[in-house]
N, CA, C and O atoms as a GROMACS GRO file, in nm:
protein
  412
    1UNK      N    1  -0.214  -3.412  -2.012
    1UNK     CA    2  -0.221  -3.440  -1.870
    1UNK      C    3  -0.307  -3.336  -1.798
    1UNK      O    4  -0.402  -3.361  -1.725
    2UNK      N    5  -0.258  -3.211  -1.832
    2UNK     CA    6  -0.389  -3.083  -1.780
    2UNK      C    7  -0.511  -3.149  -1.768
    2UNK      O    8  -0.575  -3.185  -1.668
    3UNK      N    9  -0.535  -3.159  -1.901
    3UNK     CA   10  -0.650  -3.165  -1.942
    3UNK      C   11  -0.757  -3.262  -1.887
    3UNK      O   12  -0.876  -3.239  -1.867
    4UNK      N   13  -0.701  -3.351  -1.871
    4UNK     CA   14  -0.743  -3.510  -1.728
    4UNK      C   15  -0.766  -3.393  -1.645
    4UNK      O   16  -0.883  -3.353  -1.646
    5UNK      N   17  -0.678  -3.325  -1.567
    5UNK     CA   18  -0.734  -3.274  -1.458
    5UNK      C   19  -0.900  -3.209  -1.478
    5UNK      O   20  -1.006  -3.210  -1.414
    6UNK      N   21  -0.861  -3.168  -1.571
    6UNK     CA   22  -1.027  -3.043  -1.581
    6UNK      C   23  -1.146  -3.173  -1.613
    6UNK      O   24  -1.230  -3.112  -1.678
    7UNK      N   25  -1.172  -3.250  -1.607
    7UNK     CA   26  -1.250  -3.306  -1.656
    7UNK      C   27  -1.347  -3.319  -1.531
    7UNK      O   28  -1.467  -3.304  -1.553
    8UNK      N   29  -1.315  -3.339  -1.433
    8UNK     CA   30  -1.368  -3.315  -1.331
    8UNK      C   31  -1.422  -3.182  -1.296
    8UNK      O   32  -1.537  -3.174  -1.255
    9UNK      N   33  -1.365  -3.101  -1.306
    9UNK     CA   34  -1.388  -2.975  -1.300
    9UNK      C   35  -1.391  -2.936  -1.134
    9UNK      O   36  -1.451  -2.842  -1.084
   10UNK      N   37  -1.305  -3.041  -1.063
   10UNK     CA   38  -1.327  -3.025  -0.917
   10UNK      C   39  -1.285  -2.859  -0.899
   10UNK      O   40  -1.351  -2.763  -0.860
   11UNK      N   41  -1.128  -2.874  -0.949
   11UNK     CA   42  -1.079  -2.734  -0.919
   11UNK      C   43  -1.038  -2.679  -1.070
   11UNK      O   44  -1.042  -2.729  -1.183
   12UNK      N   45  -1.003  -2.565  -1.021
   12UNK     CA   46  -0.998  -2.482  -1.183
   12UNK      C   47  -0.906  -2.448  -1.238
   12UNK      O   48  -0.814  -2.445  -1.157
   13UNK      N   49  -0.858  -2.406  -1.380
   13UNK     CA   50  -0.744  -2.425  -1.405
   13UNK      C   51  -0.634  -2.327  -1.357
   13UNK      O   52  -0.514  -2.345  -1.379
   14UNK      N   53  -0.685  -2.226  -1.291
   14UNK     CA   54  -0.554  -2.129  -1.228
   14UNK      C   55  -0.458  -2.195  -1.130
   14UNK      O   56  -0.340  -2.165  -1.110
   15UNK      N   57  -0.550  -2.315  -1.057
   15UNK     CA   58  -0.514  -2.381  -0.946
   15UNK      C   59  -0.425  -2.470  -1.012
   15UNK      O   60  -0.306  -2.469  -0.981
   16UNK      N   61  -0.459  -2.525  -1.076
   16UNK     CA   62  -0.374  -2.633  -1.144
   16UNK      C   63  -0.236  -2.600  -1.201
   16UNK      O   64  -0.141  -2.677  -1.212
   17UNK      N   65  -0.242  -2.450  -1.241
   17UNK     CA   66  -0.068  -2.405  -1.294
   17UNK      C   67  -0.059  -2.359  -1.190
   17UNK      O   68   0.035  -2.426  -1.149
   18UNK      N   69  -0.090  -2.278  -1.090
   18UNK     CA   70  -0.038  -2.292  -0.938
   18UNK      C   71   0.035  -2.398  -0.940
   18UNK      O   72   0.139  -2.381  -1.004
   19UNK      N   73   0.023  -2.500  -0.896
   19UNK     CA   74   0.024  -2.619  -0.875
   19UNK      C   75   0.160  -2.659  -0.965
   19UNK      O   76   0.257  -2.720  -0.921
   20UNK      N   77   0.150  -2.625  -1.058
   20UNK     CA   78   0.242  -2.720  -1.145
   20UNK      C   79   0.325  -2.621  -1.205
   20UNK      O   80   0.375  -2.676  -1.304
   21UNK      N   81   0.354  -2.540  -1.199
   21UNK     CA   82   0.460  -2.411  -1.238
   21UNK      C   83   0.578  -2.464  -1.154
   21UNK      O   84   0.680  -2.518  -1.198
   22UNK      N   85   0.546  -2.437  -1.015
   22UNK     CA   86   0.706  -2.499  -0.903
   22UNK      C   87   0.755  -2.612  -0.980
   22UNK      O   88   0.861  -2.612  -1.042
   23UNK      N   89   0.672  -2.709  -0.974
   23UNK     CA   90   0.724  -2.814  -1.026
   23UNK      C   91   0.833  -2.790  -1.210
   23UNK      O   92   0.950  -2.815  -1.238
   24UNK      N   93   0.758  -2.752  -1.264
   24UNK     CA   94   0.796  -2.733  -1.396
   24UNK      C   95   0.943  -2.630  -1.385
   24UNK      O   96   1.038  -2.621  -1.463
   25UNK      N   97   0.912  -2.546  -1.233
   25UNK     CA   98   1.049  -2.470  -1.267
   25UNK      C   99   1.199  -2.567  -1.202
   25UNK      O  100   1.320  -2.544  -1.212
   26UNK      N  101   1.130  -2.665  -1.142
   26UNK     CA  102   1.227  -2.789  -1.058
   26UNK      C  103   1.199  -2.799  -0.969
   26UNK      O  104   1.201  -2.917  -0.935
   27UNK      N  105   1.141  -2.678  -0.829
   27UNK     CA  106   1.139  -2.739  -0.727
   27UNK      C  107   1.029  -2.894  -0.679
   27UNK      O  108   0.921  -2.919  -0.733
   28UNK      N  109   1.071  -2.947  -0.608
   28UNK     CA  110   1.038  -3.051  -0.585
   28UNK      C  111   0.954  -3.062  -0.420
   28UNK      O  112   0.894  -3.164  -0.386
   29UNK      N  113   0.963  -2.954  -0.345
   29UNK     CA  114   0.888  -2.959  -0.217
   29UNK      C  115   0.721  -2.931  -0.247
   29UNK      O  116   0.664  -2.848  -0.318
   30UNK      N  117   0.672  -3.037  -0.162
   30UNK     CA  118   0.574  -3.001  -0.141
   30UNK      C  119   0.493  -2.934   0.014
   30UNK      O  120   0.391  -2.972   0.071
   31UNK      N  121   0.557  -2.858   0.036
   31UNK     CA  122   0.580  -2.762   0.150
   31UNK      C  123   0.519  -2.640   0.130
   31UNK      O  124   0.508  -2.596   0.015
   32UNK      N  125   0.486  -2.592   0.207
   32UNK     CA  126   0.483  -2.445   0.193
   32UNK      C  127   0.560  -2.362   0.230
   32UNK      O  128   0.621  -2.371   0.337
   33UNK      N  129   0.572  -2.252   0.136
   33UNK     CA  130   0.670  -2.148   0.188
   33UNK      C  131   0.632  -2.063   0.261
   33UNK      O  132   0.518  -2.017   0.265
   34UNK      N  133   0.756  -2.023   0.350
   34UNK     CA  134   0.768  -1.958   0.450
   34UNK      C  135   0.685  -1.822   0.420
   34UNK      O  136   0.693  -1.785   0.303
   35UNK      N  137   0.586  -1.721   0.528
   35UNK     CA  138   0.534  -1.643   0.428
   35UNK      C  139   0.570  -1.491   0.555
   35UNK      O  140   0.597  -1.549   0.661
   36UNK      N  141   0.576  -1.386   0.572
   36UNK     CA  142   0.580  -1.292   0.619
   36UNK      C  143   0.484  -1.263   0.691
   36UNK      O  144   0.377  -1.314   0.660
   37UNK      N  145   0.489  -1.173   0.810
   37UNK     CA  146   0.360  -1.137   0.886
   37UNK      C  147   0.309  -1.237   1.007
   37UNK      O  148   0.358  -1.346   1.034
   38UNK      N  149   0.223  -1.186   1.058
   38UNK     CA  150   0.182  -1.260   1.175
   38UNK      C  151   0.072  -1.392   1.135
   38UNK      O  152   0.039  -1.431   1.023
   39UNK      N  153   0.044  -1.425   1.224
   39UNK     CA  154  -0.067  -1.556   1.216
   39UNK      C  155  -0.201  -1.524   1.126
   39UNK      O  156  -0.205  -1.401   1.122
   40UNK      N  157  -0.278  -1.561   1.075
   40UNK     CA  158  -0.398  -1.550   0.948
   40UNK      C  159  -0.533  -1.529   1.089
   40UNK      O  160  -0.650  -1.494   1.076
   41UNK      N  161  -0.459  -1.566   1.212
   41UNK     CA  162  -0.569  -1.557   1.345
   41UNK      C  163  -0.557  -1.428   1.408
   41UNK      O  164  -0.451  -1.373   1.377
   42UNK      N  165  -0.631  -1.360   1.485
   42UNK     CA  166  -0.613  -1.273   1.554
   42UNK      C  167  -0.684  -1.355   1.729
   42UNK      O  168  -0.684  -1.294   1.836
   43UNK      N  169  -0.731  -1.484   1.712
   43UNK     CA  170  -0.784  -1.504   1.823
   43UNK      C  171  -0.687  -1.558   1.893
   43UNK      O  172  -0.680  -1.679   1.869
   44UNK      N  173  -0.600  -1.518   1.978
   44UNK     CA  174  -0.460  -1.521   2.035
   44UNK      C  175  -0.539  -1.501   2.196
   44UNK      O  176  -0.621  -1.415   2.230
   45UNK      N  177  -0.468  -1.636   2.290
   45UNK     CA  178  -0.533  -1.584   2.402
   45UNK      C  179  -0.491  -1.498   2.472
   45UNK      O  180  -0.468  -1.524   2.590
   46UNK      N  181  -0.466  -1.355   2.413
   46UNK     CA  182  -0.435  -1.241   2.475
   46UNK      C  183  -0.554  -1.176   2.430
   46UNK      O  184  -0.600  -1.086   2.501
   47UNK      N  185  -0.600  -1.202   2.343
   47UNK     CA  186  -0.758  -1.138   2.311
   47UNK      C  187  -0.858  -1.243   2.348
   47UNK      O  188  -0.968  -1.189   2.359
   48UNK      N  189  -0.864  -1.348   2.366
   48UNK     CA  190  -0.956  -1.402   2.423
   48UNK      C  191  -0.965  -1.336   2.565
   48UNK      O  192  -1.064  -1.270   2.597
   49UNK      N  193  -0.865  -1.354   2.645
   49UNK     CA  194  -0.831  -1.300   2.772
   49UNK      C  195  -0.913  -1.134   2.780
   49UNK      O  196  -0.979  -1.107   2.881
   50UNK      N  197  -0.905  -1.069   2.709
   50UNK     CA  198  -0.917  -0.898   2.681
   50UNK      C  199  -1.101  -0.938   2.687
   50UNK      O  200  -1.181  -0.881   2.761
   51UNK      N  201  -1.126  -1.030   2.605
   51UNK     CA  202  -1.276  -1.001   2.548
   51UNK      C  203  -1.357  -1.105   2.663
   51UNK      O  204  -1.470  -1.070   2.698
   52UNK      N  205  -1.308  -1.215   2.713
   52UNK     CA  206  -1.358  -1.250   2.846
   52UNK      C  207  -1.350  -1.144   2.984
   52UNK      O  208  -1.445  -1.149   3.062
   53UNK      N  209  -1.229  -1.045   3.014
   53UNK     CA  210  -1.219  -0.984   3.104
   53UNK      C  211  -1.363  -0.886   3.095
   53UNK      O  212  -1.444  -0.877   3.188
   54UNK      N  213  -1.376  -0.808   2.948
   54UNK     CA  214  -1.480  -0.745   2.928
   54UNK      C  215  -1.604  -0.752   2.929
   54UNK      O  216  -1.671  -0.649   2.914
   55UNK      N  217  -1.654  -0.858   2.944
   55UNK     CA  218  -1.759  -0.952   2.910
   55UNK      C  219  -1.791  -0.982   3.101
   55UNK      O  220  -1.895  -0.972   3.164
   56UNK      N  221  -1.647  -1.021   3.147
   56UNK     CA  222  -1.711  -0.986   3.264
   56UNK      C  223  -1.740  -0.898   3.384
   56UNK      O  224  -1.806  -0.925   3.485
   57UNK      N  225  -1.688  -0.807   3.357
   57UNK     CA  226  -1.683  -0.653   3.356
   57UNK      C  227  -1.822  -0.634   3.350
   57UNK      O  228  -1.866  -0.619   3.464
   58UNK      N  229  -1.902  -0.629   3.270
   58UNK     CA  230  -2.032  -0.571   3.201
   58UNK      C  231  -2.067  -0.668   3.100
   58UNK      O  232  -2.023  -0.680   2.986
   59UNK      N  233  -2.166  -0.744   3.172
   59UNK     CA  234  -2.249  -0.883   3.087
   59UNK      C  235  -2.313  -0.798   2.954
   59UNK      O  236  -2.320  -0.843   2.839
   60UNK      N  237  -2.358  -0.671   2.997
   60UNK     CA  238  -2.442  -0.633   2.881
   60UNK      C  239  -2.431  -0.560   2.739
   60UNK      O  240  -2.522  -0.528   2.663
   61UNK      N  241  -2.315  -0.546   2.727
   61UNK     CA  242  -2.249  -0.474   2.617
   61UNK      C  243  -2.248  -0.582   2.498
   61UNK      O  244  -2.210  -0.700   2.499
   62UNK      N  245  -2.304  -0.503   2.393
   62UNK     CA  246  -2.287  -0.536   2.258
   62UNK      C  247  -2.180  -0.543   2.193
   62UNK      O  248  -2.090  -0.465   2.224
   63UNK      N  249  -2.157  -0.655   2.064
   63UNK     CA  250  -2.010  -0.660   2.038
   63UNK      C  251  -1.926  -0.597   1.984
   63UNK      O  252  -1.810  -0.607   1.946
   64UNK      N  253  -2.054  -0.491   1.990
   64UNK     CA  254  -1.969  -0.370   1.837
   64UNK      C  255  -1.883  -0.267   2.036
   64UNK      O  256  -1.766  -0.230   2.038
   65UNK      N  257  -1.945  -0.256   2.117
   65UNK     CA  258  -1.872  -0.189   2.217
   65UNK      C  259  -1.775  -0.281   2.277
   65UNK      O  260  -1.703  -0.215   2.352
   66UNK      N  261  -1.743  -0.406   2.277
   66UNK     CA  262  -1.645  -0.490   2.296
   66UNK      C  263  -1.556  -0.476   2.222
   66UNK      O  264  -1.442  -0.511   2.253
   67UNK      N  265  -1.586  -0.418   2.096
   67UNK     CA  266  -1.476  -0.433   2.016
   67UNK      C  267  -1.419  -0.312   2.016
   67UNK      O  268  -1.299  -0.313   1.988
   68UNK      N  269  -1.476  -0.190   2.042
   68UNK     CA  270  -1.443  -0.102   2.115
   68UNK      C  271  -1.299  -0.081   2.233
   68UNK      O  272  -1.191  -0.022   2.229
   69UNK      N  273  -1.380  -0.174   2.342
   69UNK     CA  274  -1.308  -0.180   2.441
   69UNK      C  275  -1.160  -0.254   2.416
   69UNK      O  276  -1.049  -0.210   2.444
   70UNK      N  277  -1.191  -0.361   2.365
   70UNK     CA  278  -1.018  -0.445   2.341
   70UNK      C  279  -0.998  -0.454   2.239
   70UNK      O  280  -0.927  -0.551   2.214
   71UNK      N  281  -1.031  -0.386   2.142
   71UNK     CA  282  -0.954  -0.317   2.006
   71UNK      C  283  -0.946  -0.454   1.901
   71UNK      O  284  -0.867  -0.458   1.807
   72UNK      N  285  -1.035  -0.554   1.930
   72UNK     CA  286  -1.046  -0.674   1.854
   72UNK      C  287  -1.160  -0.655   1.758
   72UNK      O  288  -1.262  -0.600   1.798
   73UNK      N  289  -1.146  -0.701   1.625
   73UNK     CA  290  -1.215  -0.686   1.494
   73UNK      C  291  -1.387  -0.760   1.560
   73UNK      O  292  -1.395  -0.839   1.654
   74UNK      N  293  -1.469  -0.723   1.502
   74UNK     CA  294  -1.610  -0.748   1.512
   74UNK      C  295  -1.584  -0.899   1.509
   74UNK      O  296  -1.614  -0.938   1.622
   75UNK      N  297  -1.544  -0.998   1.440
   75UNK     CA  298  -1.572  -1.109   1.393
   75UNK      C  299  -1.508  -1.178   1.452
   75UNK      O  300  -1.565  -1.287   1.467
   76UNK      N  301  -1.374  -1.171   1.513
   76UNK     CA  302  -1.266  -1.246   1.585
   76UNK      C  303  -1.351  -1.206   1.730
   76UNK      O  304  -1.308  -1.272   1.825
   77UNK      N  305  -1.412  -1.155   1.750
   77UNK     CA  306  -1.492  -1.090   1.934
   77UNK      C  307  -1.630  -1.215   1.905
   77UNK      O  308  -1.695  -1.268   1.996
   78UNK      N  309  -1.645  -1.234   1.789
   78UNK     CA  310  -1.821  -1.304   1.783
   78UNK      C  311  -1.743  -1.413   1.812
   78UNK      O  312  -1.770  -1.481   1.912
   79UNK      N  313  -1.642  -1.442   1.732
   79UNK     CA  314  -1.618  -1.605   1.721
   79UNK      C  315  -1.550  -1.654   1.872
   79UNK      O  316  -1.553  -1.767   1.919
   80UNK      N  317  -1.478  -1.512   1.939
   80UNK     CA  318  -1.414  -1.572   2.095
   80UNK      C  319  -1.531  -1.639   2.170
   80UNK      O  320  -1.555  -1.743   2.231
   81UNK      N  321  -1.598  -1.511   2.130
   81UNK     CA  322  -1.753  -1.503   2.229
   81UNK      C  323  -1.794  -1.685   2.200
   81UNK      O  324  -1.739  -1.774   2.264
   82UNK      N  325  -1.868  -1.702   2.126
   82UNK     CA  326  -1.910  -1.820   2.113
   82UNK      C  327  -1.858  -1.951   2.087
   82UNK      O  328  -1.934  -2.045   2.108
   83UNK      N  329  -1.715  -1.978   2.037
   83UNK     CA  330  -1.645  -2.076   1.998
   83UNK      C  331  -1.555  -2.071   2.117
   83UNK      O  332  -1.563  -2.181   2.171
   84UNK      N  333  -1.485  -2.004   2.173
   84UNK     CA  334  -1.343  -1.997   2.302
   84UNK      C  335  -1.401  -2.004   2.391
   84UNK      O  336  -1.402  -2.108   2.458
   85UNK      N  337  -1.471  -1.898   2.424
   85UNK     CA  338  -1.571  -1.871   2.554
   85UNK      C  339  -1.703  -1.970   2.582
   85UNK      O  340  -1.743  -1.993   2.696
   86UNK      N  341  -1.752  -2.013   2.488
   86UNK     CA  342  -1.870  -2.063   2.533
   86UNK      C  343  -1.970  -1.968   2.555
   86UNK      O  344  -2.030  -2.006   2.655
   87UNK      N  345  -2.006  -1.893   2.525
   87UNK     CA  346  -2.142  -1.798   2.532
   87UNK      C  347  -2.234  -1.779   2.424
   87UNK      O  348  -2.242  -1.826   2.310
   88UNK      N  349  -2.270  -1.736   2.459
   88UNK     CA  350  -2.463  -1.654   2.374
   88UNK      C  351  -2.524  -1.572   2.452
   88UNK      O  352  -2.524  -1.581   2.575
   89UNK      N  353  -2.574  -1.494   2.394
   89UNK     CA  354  -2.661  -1.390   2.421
   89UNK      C  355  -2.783  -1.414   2.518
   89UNK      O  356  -2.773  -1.536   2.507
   90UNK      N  357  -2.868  -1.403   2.587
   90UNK     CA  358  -2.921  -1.425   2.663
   90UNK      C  359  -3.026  -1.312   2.730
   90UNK      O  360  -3.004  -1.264   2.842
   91UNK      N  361  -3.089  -1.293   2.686
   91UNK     CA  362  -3.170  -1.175   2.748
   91UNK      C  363  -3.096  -1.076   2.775
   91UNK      O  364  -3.075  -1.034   2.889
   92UNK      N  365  -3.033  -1.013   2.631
   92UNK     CA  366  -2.905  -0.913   2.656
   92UNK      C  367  -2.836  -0.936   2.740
   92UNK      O  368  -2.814  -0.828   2.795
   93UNK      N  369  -2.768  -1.040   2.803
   93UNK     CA  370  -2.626  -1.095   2.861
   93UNK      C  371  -2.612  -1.192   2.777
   93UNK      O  372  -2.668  -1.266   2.696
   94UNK      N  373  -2.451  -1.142   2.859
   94UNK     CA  374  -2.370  -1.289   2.731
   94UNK      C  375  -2.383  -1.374   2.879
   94UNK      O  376  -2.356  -1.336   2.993
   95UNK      N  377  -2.424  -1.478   2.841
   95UNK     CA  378  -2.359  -1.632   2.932
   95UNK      C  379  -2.321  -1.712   2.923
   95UNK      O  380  -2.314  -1.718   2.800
   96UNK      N  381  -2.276  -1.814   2.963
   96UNK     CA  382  -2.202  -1.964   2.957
   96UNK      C  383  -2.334  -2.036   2.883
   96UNK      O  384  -2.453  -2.018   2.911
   97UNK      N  385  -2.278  -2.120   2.782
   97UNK     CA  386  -2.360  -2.178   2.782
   97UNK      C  387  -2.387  -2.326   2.875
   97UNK      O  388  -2.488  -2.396   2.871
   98UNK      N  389  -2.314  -2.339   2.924
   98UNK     CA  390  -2.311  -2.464   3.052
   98UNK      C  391  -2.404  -2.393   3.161
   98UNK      O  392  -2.464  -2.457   3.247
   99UNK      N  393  -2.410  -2.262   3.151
   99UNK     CA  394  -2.460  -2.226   3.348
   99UNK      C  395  -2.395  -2.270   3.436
   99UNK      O  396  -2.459  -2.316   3.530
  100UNK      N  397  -2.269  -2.274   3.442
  100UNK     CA  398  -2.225  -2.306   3.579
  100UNK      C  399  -2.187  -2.183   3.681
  100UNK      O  400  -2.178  -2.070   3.632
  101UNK      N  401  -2.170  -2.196   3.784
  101UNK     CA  402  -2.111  -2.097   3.872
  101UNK      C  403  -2.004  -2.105   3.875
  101UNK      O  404  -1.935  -2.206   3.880
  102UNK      N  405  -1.960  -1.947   3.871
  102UNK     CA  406  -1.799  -1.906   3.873
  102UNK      C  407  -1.775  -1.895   3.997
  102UNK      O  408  -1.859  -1.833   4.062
  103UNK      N  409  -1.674  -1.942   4.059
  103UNK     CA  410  -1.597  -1.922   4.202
  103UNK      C  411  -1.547  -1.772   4.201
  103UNK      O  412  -1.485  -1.727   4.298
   0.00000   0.00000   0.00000
């Protein structure tokens, strides 16, 4: 039966006794278990919030000094910046990318 699996070679065989160990020891969920620690995200809108406040504070700061300022990892500040926020770079400002006016 393994062996069907590999023929494909979609996934590999570590995955596959992953996979089939629970089973073989009885459990029967296909669930995931509960795991320790916080979220696999850090983009929590308490840091979106932190890295928009900063941003509008001072359009011109780079993200390595943003990250600075609200203590958020380089990569979780790029991805607020452009995926949450809506921005890009812009003639060294960050801006909307819509252009609209803020009230």
């Amino acid at each position: 039966m393994l062996k069907e699996a590999f023929k494909d070679e979609a996934m590999g065989k570590t995955q596959v006794y992953e996979w089939f160990n629970p089973f073989k020891r009885g459990e029967m969920s296909v669930e995931d278990q509960l795991r320790s620690g916080g979220p696999s995200t850090s983009r929590s809108d308490e840091n979106v919030e932190k890295v928009r406040q900063a941003v509008l504070e001072d359009r011109r700061p780079a993200i390595d000094e943003i990250t600075e300022i609200t203590g958020v990892s380089w990569s979780t500040c790029q991805r607020v910046l452009t995926e949450d926020l809506m921005m890009k770079r812009v003639a060294a400002k960050f801006v909307s990318r819509l252009l609209t006016e803020e009230p």
